[in-house]
N, C-alpha and C positions, 0 to 999 in steps of 0.2 A: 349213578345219580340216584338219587332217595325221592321219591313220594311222598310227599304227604295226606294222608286222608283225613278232611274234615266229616265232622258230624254229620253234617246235612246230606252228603251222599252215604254214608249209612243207615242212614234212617232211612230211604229209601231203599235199601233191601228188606229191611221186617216191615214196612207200612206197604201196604197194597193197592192203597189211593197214588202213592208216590212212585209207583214203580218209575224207570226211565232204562231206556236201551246202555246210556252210557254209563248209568251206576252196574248195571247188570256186568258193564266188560270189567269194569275196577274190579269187580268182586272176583271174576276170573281169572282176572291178573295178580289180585289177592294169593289167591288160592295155589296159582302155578308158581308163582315167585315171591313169598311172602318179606324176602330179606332187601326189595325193594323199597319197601312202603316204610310209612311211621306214623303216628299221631300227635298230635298236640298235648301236653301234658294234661290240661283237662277234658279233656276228650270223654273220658269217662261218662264225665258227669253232666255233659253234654247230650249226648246221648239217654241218661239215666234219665233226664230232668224228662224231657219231650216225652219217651214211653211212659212216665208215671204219669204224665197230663192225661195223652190218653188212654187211661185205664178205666 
């Protein structure tokens, strides 16, 4: 089975306000089994948008 990983639990790993215990295991599961997971096509930009707001 595949993962998908949205934006919003990403961002909670680089934003510090947002931390959550359960972004934190995603990201471990991340890490040990990457060929799990997937994103959404725009994912990217997803992401890119919100850290350029807060800059």
């Amino acid at each position: 089975m595949i993962w998908v990983i949205y934006a919003s639990v990403v961002l909670r790993w680089f934003i510090e306000d947002e931390n959550h215990p359960n972004a934190e295991e995603v990201l471990r599961k991340v890490i040990d089994t990457p060929k799990l997971f997937a994103v959404p096509e725009l994912f990217a930009f997803e992401v890119f948008s919100v850290l350029f707001k807060l800059q």
